[in-house]
C-alpha positions as CSV (number, residue, x, y, z in Angstrom):
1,X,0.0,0.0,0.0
2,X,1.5,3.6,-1.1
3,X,0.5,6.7,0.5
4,X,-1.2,8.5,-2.5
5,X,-3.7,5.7,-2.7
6,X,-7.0,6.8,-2.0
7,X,-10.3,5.1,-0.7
8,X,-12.9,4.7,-2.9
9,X,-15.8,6.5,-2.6
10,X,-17.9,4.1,-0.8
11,X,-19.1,3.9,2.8
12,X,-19.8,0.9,5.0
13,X,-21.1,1.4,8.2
14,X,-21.9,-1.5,11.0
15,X,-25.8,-1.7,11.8
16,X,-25.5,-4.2,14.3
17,X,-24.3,-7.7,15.3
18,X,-21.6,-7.7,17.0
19,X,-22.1,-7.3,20.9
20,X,-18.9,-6.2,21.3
21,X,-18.4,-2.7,21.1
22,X,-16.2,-1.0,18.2
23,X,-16.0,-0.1,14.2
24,X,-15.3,-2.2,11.4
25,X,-11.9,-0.8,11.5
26,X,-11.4,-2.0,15.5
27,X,-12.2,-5.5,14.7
28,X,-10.1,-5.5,12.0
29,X,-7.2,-4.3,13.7
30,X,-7.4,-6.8,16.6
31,X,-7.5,-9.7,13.8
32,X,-5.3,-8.0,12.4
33,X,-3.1,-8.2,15.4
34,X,-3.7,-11.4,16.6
35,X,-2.3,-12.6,13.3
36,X,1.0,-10.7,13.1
37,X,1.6,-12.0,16.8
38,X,0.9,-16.1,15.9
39,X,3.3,-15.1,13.0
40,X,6.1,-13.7,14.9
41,X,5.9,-16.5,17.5
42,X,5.7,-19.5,15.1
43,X,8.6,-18.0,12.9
44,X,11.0,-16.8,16.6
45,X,13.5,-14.4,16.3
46,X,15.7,-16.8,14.3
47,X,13.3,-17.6,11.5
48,X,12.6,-13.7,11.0
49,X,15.9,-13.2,10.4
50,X,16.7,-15.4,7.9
51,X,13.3,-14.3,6.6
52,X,14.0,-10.8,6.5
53,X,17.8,-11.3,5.4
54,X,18.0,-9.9,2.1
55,X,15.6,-7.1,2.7
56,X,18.0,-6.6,5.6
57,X,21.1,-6.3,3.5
58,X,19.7,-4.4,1.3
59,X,17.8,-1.6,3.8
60,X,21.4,-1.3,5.2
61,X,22.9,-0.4,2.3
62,X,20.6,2.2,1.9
63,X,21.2,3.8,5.3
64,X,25.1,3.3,4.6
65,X,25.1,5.1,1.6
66,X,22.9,8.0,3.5
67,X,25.3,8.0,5.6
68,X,28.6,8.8,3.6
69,X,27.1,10.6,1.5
70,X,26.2,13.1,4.6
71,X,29.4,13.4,5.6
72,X,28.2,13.4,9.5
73,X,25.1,16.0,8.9
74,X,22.0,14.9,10.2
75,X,18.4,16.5,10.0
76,X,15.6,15.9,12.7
77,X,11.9,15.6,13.6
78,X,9.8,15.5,16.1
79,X,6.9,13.8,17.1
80,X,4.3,15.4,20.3
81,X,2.9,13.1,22.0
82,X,0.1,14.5,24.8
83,X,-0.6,11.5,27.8
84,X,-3.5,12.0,30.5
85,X,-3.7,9.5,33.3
86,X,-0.2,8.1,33.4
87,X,2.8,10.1,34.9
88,X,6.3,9.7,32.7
89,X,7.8,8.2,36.0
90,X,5.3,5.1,35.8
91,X,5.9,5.0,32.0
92,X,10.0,5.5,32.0
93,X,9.8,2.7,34.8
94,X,7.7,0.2,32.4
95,X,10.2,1.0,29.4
96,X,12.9,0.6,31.3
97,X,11.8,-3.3,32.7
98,X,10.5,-3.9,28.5
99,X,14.2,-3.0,27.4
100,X,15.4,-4.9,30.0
101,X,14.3,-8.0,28.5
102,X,10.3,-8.4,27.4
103,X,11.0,-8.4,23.6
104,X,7.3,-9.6,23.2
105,X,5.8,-6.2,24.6
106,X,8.6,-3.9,22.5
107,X,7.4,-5.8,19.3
108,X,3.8,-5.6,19.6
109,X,3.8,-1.6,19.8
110,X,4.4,-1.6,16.4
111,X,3.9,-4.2,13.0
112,X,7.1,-3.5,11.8
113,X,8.9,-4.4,14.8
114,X,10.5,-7.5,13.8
115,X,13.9,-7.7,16.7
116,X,14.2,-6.2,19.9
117,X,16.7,-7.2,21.8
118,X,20.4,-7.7,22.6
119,X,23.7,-9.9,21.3
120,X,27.5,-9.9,20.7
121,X,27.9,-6.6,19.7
122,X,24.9,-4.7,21.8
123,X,20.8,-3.7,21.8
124,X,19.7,-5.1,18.1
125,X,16.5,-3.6,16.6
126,X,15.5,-4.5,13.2
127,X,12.7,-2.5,12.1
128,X,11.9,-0.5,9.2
129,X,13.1,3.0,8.4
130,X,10.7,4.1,5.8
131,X,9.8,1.6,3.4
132,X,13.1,-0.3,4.0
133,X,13.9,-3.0,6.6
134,X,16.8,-2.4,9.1
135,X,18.8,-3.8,11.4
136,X,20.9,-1.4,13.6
137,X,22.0,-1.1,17.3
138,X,21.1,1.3,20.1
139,X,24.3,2.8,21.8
140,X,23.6,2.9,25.3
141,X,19.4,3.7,26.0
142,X,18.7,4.5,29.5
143,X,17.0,7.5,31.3
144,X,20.7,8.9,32.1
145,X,22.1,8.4,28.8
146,X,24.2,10.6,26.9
147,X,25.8,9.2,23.8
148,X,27.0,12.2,21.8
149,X,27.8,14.3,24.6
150,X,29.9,16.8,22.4
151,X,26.8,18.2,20.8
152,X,24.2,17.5,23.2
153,X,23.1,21.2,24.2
154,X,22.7,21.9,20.4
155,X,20.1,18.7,20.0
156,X,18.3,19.3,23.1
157,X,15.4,21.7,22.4
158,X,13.8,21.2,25.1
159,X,16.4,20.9,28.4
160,X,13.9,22.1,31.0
161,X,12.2,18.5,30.5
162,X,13.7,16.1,33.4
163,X,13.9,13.0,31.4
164,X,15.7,12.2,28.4
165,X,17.1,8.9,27.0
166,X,19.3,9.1,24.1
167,X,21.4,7.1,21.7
168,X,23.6,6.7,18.9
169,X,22.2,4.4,16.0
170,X,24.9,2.7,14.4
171,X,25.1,-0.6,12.0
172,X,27.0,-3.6,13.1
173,X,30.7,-1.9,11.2
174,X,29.8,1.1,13.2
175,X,28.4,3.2,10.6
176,X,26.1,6.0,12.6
177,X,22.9,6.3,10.7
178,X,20.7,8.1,12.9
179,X,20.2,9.1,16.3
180,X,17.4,9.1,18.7
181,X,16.1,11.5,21.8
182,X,13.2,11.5,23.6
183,X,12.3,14.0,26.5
184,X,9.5,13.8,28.9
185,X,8.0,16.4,30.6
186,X,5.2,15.9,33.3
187,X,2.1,17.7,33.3
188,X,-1.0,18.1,35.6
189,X,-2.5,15.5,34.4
190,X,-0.1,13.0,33.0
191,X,3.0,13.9,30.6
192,X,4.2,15.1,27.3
193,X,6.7,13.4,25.5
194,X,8.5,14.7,22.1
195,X,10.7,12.1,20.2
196,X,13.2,13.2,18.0
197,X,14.9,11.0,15.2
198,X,18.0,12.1,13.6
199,X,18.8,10.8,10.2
200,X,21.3,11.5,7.5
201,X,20.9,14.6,5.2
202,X,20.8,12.7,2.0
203,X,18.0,10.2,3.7
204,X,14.5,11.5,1.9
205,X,12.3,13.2,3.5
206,X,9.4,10.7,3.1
207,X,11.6,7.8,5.2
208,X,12.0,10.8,8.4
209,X,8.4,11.2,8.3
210,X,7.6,7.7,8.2
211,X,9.5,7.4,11.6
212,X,7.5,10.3,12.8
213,X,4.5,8.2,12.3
214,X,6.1,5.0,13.5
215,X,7.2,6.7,16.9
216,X,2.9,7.7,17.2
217,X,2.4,4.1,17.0
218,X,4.8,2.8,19.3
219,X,5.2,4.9,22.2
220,X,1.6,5.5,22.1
221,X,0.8,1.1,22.1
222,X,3.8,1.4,25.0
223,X,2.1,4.2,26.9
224,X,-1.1,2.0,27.2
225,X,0.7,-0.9,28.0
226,X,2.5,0.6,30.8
227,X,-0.9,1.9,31.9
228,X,-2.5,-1.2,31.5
229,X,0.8,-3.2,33.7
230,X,-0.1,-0.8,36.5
231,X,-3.8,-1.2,36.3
């Protein structure tokens, strides 16, 4: 599916028979769901892989080749997310336990997750950046971390917020094709958050704002996880 499709003009609404409350467009997101999961589990993190290996090899090239040809410039975004009902202390606590080592609750905030989780060489995520498929490595993530400390007044915008997590992201020769910061800032009734991606100059802008979207998606299926944990 492309993003200038459009839907034809046609409207379906539900009249009744399901009990359940919800659209046509909630059910078919749980099925939807449901299936990606019993996917995921029958294939494991191994089978993925060699699933995904040659879309793999060749998303990586494409962030490589960002990469050089950017000669270390980056450009950024920034996705708002408002929370009510959750403080970011609860929330930084649950992401901090799901990094830790639930790889099934960081992969089912988002149907491109694919890998979460660590190995030789440090914290894997394969994922796509745009419409490619990725495998890079967080360098350090933690509420305290700093990874580009040389430059780190310039890309934080907002330093009255009290909680940041940062990182490097880097391919497995070390290439650094992005970076990632995300600040929380609490609020009377919950928090905001703002993620910011960094990616190579030469990257188009399409793939940055697909990451804008995909960081709605996750954070906000993490969010109401966390909420849900607590509950």
């Amino acid at each position: 599916m492309t993003d200038d499709q459009t839907s034809p003009p046609v409207t379906v609404t539900l009249q009744a028979g399901p009990t359940r409350a919800g659209s046509i467009d909630d059910f078919e997101l749980f099925y939807a769901r449901r299936a990606l999961d019993r996917f995921r589990k029958r294939l494991g993190r191994q089978g993925l892989l060699d699933l995904l290996a040659a879309d793999i090899e060749e998303g990586n090239a494409v962030l490589r080749e960002s990469a050089r040809t950017s000669d270390g410039r980056f450009k950024a975004g920034t996705t708002v997310l408002a929370t009510q009902g959750l403080t970011s202390a609860v929330f930084l606590a649950w992401m901090d336990r799901a990094f830790a080592g639930d790889e099934d609750a960081l992969l089912a905030a988002h149907p491109e997750h694919y890998v979460m989780g660590t190995d030789t060489i440090g914290a894997r995520v394969v994922e796509n950046i745009g419409p490619h498929v990725c495998s890079f490595y967080m360098g350090g993530w933690g509420t305290d971390a700093m990874a580009w400390a040389a430059d780190a007044d310039e890309l934080l915008p907002e330093s009255e917020f009290p909680r940041k997590m940062s990182s490097n992201l880097f391919l497995a020769d070390g290439t650094v094709v992005g970076r990632s910061l995300i600040q929380f800032g609490d609020t009377a009734d919950g928090f905001t958050a703002h993620l910011t991606v960094y990616f190579p100059v030469t990257c188009p802008d399409d793939v940055l704002d697909h990451h804008l979207r995909h960081y709605a998606v996750e954070f906000r299926n993490w969010i109401v996880a966390a909420a849900t944990a607590r509950s």
